[in-house]
C-alpha positions as CSV (number, residue, x, y, z in Angstrom):
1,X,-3.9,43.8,-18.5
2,X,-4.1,42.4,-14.8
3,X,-7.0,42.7,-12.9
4,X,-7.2,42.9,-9.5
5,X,-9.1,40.7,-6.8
6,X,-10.8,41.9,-4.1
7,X,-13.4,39.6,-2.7
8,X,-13.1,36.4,-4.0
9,X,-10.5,34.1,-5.8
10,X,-9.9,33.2,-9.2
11,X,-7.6,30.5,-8.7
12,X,-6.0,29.5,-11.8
13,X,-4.5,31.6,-14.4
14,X,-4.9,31.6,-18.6
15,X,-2.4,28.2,-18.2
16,X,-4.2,27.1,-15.4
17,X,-2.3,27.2,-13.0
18,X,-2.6,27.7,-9.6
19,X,-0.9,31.9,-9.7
20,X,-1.1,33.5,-6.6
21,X,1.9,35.6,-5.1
22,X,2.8,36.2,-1.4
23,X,4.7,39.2,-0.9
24,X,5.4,38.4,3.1
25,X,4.2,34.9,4.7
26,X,5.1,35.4,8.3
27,X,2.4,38.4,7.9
28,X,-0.1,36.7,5.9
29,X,0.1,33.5,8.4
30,X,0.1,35.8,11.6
31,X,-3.3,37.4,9.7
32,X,-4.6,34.4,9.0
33,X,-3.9,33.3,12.0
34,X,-6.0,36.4,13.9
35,X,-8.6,35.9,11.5
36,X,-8.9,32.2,12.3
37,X,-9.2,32.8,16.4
38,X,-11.5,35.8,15.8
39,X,-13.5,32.8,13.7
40,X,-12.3,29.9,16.9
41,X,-13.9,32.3,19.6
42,X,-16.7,33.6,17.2
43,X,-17.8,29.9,16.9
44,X,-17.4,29.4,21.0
45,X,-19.8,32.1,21.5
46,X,-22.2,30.6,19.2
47,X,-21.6,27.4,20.7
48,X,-22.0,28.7,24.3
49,X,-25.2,30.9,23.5
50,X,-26.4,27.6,21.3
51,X,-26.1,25.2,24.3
52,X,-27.6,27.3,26.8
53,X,-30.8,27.6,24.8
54,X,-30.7,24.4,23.6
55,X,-29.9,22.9,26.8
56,X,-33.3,24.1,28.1
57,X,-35.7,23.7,25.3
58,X,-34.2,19.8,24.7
59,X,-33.3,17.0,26.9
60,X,-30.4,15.3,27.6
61,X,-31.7,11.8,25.6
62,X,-32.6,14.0,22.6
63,X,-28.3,15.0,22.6
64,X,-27.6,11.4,23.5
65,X,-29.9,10.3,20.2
66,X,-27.8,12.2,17.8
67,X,-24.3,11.7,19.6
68,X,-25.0,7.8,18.9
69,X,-25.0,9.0,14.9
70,X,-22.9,11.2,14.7
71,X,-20.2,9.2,16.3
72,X,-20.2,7.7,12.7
73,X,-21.6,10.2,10.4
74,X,-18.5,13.0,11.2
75,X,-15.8,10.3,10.3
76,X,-17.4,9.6,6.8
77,X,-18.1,13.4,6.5
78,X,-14.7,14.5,6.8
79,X,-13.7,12.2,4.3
80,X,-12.0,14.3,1.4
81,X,-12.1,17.6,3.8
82,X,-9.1,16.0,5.7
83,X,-7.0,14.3,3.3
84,X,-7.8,16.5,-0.4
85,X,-7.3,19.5,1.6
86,X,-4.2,19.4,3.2
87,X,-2.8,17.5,-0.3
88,X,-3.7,20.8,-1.8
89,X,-2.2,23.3,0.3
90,X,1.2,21.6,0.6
91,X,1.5,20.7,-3.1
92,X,4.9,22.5,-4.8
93,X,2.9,22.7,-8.3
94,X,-1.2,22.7,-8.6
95,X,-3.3,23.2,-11.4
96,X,-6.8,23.3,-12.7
97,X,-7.0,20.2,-14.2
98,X,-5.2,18.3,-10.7
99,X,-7.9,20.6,-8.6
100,X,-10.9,18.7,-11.2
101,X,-10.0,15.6,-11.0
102,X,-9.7,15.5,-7.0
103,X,-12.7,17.4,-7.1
104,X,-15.2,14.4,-9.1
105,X,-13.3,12.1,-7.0
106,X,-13.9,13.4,-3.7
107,X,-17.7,13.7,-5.1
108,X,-18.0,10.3,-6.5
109,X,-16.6,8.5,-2.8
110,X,-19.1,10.8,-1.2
111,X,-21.5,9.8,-2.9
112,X,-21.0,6.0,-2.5
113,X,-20.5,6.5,0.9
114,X,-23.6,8.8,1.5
115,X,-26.0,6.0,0.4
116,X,-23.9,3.1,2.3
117,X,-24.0,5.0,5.6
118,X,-27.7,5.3,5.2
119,X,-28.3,2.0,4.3
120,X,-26.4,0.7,7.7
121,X,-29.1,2.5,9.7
122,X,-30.9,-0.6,10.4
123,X,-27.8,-1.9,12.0
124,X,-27.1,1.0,14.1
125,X,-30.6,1.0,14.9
126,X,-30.3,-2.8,16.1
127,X,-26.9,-2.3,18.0
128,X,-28.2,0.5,20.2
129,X,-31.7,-0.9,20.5
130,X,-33.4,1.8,19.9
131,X,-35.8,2.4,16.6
132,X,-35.4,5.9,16.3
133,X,-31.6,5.8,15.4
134,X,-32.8,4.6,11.8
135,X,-34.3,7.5,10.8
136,X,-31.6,10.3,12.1
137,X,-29.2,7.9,10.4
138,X,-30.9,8.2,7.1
139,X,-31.0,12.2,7.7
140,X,-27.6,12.5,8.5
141,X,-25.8,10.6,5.8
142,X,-26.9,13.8,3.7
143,X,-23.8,16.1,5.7
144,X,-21.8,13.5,3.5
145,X,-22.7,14.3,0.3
146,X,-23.0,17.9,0.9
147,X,-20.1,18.5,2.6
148,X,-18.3,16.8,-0.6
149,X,-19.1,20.0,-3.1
150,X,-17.0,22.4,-1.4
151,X,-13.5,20.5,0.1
152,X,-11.9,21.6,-3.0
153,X,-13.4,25.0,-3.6
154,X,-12.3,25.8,0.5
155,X,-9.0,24.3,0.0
156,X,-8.0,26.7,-2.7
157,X,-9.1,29.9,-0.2
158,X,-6.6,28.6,2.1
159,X,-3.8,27.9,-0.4
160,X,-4.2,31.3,-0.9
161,X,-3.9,32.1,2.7
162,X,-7.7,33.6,2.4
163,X,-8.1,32.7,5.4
164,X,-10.2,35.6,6.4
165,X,-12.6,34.3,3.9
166,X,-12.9,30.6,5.0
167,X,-13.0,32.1,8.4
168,X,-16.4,34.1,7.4
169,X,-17.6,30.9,6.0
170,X,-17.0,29.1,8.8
171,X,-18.9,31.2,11.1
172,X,-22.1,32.0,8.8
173,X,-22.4,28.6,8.4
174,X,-22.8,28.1,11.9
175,X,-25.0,30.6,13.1
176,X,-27.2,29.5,10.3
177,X,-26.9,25.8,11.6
178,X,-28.2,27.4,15.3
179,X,-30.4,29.4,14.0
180,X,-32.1,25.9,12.1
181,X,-31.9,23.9,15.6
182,X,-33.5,26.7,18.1
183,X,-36.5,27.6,15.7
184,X,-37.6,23.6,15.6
185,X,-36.6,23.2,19.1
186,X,-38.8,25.8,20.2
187,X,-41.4,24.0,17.5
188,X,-41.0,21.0,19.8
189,X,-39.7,19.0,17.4
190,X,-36.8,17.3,19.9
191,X,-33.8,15.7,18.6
192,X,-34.5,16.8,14.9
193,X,-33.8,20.0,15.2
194,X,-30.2,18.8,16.1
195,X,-30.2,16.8,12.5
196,X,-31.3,20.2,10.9
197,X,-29.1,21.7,12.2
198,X,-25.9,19.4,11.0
199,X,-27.7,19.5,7.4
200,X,-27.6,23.5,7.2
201,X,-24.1,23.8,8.3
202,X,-22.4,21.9,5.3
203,X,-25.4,23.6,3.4
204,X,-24.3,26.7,3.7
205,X,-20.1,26.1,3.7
206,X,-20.9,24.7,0.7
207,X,-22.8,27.3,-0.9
208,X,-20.0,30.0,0.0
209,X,-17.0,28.4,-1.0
210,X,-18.6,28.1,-4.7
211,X,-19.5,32.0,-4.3
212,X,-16.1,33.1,-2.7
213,X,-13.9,30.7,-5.0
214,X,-14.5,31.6,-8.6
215,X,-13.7,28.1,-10.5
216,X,-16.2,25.4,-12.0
217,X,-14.1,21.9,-12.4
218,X,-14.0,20.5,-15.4
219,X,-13.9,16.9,-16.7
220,X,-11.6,14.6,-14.8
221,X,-8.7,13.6,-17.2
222,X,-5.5,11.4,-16.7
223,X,-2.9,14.1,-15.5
224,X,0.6,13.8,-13.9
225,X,0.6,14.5,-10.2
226,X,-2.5,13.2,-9.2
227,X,-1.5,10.0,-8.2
228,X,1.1,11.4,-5.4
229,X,-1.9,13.9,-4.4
230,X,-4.4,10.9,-3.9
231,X,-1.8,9.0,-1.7
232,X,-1.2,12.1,0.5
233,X,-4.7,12.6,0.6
234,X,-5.3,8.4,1.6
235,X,-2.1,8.7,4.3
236,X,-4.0,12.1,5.5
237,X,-6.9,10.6,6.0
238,X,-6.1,7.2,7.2
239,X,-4.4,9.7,10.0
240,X,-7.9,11.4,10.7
241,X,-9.8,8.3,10.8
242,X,-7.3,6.8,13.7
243,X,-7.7,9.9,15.3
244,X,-11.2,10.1,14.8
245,X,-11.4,6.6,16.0
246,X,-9.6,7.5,19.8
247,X,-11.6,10.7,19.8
248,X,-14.7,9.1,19.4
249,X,-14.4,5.7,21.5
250,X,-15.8,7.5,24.7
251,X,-18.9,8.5,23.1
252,X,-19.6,4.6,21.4
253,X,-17.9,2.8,24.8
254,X,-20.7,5.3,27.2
255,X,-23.9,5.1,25.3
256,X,-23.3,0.9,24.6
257,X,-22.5,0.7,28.4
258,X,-24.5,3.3,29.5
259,X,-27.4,4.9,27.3
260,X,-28.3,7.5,26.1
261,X,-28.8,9.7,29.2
262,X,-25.5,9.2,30.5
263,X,-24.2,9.8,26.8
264,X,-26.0,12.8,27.2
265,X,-24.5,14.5,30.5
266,X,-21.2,13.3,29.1
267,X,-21.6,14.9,25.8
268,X,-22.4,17.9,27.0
269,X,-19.1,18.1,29.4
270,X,-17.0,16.9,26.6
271,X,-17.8,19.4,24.6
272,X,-17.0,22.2,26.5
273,X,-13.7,20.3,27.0
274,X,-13.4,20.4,23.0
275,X,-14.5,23.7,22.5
276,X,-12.0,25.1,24.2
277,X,-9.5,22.8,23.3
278,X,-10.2,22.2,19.6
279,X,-11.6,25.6,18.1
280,X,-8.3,26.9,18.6
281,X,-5.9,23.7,17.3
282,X,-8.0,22.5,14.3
283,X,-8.6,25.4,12.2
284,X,-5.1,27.2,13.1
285,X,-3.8,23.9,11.6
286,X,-4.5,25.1,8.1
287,X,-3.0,28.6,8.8
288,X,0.1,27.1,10.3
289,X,0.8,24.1,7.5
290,X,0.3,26.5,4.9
291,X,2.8,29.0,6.2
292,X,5.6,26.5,7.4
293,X,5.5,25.0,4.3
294,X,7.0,27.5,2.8
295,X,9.9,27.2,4.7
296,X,10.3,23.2,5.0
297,X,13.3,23.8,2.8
298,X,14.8,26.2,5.0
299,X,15.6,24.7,8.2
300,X,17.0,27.2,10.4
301,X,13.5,29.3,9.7
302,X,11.7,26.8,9.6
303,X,12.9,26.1,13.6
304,X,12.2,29.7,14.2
305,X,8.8,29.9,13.1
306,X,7.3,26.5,14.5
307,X,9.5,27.2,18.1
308,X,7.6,30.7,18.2
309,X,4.3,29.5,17.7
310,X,4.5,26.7,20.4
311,X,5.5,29.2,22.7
312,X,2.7,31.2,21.9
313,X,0.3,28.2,22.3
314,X,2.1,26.9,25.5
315,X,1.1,30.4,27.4
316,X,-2.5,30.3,25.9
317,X,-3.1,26.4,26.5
318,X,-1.2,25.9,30.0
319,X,-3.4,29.8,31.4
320,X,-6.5,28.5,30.0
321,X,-6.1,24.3,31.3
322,X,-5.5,26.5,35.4
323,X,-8.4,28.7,34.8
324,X,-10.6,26.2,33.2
325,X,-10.0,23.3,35.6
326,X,-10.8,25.7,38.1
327,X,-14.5,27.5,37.3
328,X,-15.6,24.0,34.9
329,X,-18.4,23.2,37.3
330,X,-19.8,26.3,38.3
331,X,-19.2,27.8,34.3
332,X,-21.6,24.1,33.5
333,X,-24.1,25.3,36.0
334,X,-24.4,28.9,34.3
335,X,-24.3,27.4,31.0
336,X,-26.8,24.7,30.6
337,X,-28.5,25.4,34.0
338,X,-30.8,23.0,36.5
339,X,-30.6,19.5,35.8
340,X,-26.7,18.8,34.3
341,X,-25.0,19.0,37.5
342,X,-23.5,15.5,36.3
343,X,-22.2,17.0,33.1
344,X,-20.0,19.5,35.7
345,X,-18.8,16.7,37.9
346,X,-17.5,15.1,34.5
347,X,-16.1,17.8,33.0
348,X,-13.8,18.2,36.4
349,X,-12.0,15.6,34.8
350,X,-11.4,17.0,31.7
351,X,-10.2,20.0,32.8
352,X,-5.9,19.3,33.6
353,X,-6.2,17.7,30.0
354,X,-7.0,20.9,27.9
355,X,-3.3,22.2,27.2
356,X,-2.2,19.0,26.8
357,X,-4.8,18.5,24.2
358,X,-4.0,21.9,22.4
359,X,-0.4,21.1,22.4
360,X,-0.5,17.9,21.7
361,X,-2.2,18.3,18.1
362,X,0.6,20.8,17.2
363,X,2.7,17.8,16.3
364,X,0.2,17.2,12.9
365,X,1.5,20.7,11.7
366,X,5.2,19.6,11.4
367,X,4.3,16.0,9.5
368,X,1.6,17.9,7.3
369,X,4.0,20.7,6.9
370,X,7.1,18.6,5.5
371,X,5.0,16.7,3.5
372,X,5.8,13.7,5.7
373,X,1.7,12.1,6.1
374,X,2.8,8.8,6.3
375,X,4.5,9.3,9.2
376,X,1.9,11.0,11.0
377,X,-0.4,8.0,10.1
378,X,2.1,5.3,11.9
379,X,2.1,8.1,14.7
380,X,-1.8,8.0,14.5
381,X,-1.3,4.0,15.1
382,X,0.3,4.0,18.7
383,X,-1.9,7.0,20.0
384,X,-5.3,4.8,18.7
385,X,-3.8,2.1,21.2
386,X,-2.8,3.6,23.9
387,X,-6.2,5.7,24.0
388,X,-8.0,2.1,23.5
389,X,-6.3,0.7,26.8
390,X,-7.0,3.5,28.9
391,X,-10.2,4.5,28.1
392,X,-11.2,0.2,28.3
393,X,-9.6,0.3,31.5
394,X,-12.0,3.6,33.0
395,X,-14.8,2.6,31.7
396,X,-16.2,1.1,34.8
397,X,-15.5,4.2,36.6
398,X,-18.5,5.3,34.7
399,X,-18.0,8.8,32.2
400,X,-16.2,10.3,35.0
401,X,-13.4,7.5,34.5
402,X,-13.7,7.9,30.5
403,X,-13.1,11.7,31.1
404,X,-10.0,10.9,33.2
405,X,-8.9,8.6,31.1
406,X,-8.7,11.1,28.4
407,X,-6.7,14.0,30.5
408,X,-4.1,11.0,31.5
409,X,-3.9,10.1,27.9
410,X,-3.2,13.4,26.0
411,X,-0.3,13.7,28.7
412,X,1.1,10.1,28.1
413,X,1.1,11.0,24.4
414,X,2.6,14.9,24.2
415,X,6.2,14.4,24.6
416,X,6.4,11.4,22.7
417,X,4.8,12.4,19.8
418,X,7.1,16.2,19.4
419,X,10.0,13.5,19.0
420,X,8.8,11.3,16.7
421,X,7.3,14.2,14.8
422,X,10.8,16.5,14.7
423,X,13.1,13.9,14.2
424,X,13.2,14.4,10.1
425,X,14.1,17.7,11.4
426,X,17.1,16.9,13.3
427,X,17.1,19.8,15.8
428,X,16.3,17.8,18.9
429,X,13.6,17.9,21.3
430,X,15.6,20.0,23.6
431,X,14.1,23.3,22.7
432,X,10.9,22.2,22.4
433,X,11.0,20.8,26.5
434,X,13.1,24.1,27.2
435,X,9.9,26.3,26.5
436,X,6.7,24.0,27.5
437,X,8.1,22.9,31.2
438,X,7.7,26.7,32.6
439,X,4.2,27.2,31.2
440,X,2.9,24.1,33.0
441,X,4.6,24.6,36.2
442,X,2.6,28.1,35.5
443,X,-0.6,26.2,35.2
444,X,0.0,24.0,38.4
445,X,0.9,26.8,40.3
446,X,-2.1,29.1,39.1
447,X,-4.8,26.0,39.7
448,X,-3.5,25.3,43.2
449,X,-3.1,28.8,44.3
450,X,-6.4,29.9,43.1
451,X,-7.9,27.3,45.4
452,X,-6.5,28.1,48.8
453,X,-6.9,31.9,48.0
454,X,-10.8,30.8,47.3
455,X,-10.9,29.1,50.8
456,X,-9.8,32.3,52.5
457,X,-13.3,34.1,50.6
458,X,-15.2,31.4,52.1
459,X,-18.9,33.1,51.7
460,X,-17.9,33.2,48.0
461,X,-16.8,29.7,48.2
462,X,-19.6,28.6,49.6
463,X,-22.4,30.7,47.6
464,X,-25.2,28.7,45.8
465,X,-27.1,29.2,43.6
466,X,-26.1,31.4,40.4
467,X,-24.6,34.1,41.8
468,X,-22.7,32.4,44.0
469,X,-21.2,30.7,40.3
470,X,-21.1,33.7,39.0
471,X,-18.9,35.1,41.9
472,X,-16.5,32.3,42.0
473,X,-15.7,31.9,38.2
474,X,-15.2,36.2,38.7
475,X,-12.7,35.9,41.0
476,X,-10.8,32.8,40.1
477,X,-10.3,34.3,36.7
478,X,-9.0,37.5,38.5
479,X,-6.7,35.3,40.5
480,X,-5.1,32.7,38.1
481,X,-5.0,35.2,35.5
482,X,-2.8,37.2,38.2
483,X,-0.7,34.1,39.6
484,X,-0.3,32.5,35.9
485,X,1.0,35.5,34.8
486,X,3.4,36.6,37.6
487,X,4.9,32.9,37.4
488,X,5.4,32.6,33.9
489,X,7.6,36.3,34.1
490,X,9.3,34.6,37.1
491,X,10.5,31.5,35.4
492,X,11.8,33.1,32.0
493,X,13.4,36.1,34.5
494,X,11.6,38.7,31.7
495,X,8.6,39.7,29.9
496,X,10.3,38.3,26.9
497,X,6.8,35.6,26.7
498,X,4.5,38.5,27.0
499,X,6.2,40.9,24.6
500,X,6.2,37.6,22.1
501,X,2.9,37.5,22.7
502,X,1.9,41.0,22.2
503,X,3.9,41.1,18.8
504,X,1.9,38.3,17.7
505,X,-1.4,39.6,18.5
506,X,-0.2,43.2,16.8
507,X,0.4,41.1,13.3
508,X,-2.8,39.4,14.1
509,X,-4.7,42.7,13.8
510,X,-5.9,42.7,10.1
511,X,-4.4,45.4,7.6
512,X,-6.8,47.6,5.0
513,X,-4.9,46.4,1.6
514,X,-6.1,45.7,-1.6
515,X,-4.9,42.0,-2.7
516,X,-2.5,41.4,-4.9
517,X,-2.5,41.4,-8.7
518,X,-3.4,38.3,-10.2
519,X,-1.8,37.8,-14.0
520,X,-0.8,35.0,-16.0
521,X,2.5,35.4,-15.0
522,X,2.5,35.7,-11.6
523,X,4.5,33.1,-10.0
524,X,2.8,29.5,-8.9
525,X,2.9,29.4,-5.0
């Protein structure tokens, strides 16, 4: 007799295999993906309330200390989370046994790796001069470890599109990470409550995928299938590192050039720049490859599905790289307060490079979703050069050049990827140009405008202090909102982009249901 599941997964069935059923996929994913953003803006709120405490009871040395670490500590800690977990979502046929032996060996490289990072803290120490970068080294190589005991237990939530679930996870995690790093900042205890704080968080994921994901592995054993899993996995992976490498060249390149102070201010403007940018692209990434890989077989839907959601993500990136371009300094100023004015003058640069950003990373989904990894890791090789060369070039322009650098970059690289990433496809990159080139001119409009109609408030414009921030970020929100709006209706001639919109939101809106059966004969997704 079935029994059914409400709050957490039992993945495999008597067989073991992987048995869960999806009655409607465009649902689920457009679920998923409302559960997802509601996790994305969750996490930005925590981030924004995190940073404006933080900024104030820690100093801009104590952020630059860490970023030095962490610069390394996040690639190796993402080992197995991207790679293992993307093999197992897009997998035609998984089982328990395949899910144990990734499992131990995802545990077993984290391991070795865990002690190796640690051991190199002495050189990292050396490198950056500076004495104290041992010890947060030999802190942090924990996350790697950690973070190891839950990729497979998280990957099967989202093969079963439980998104919802991983979304939770995600979220409690990181309120419990803040939580960790206010309480010992407000104890005094400086840059360590930073590497408490990246401890809990993988702590805590960890802890609730085991609880939400019913399924202890069991001893690895020689079983057809993982082999192509592990080089999926390796391809995957190899792609995140390059990319992980580019992203992470500004922070290495600022603090060996410039300290840790500088590294700091930069920090702090970057991350508002990824924040925005990043919380939306990277965990909608899972939502999206699990969905269009249902369809890779079907190409006609496939095009449907994948054209909708860029058009979707063009209005939301283009609106928000206008507004944010346009209130960056004065929203730094509210955020962090007194004292990172530079972070604001930085983060001017960043701005006309968030859309870009968001729509550039939509290129992943289509390699990840057609199982094509490899390709995407040959991709990954021309965008880690051309980031090299321009962010070498900027760097004695100071962070402000490394920030341009980066905007110029993402905007080099869009185009060029959606080609090389839809040419297995074979529908051209026509229609992907045909729906992108109206939201920007949108954007460029929007920015522009807002500014001359601020000019013409000119005690607003000219306000110090907080409430003159305040004020502006009010009203250019009001106005590009307003001019991004009327020009994207202009240029399509309809509210065809805002009624897409709408019905995506209304699918987004989660649904009371009970989940469906699970039974040993359901069919293997």
């Amino acid at each position: 007799m079935s029994k059914p599941r409400y709050w957490y997964l039992d993945p495999f069935d008597k067989s073991g295999r992987f048995h869960v059923e999806f009655d409607d996929i465009p649902a689920l994913a457009a679920r998923g993906a409302g559960a997802t953003m509601l996790s994305s803006a969750s996490s930005v709120v925590i981030q924004i309330v995190s940073t404006m405490v933080l900024a104030r009871l820690l100093s801009p040395v104590d952020f630059g200390l860490v970023t030095m670490v962490t610069t390394f500590s996040l690639l190796f800690m993402n080992f197995g989370l991207n790679g293992f977990t993307e093999a197992v979502m897009q997998a035609d046929e998984f089982d328990r046994q395949l899910a144990s032996n990734l499992f131990w060996l995802n545990v077993a490289l984290g391991l070795v790796i865990t002690v190796a990072f640690a051991a190199s803290g002495i050189l990292l120490a050396r490198f950056y001069h500076d004495s104290r970068i041992f010890g947060v080294t030999v802190a942090m190589s924990g996350t790697i470890l950690i973070t190891s005991l839950s990729v497979q237990h998280l990957a099967l939530l989202k093969r079963a599109m439980r998104f919802s679930t991983v979304s939770a996870v995600d979220v409690a995690s990181r309120i419990g990470s803040v939580i960790f790093a206010i309480i010992l900042g407000w104890a005094g205890l400086g840059y360590w409550a930073l590497v408490a704080a990246a401890l809990a968080q993988p702590a805590i994921s960890a802890v609730s995928g085991w609880v939400f994901c019913r399924w202890l592995p069991g001893l690895p054993k020689s079983k057809e299938g993982t082999g192509p899993l592990i080089r999926f996995a390796v391809h995957t992976y190899g792609r995140f590192t390059i990319n992980y490498l580019a992203r992470n060249m500004d922070n290495f390149l600022v603090g060996w050039r410039y300290g840790a102070v500088s590294l700091g201010f930069y920090k702090k403007a970057y991350d508002l720049f990824a924040l925005t940018a990043t919380q939306s692209t990277g965990p909608l990434t899972n939502v999206a490859v699990s969905a269009l890989t249902k369809f890779k077989g079907q190409r006609e839907a496939y095009e449907r599905h994948l054209l909708t959601a860029m058009g979707v993500m063009a209005f939301a990136a283009m609106g928000l790289t206008a507004l944010l371009t346009v209130i960056g300094t004065d929203l730094i100023r509210v955020l962090l307060g007194p004292g990172w004015e530079t972070a604001g003058r930085i983060f001017t640069y960043f701005g006309p490079g968030i859309g870009a950003i968001v729509l550039y990373h939509m290129h992943g989904w289509i390699h990840l979703s057609i199982g094509r990894a490899d390709r995407w890791f040959r991709w990954g090789l021309i965008e880690l050069a051309v980031t090299a060369v321009l962010l070498t070039a900027a760097l004695p322009w100071g962070p402000v050049g490394v920030g341009a650098a980066w905007t110029i970059s993402f905007w080099v690289l869009m185009i060029p990827s959606f080609a090389y990433a839809i040419a297995p496809l074979k529908f051209g990159l026509g229609p992907v140009l045909s729906i992108l080139w109206k939201y920007v001119v949108a954007a460029l409009v929007a920015g522009l405008g807002s500014k001359g109609i601020l000019h013409a408030f000119h005690y607003i414009a000219t306000a110090s202090g907080l409430m003159g921030a305040f004020s502006r970020i009010l009203l250019n929100i009001v106005v590009v909102g307003v001019l991004y709006v009327g020009v994207v209706v202009l240029l399509h001639g309809s509210l065809a982009p805002l009624r897409q919109v709408l019905r995506v939101l209304t699918k987004m809106k989660p649904q009371r249901r009970v989940l469906p059966e699970i039974t040993e004969h359901s069919a293997t997704a």
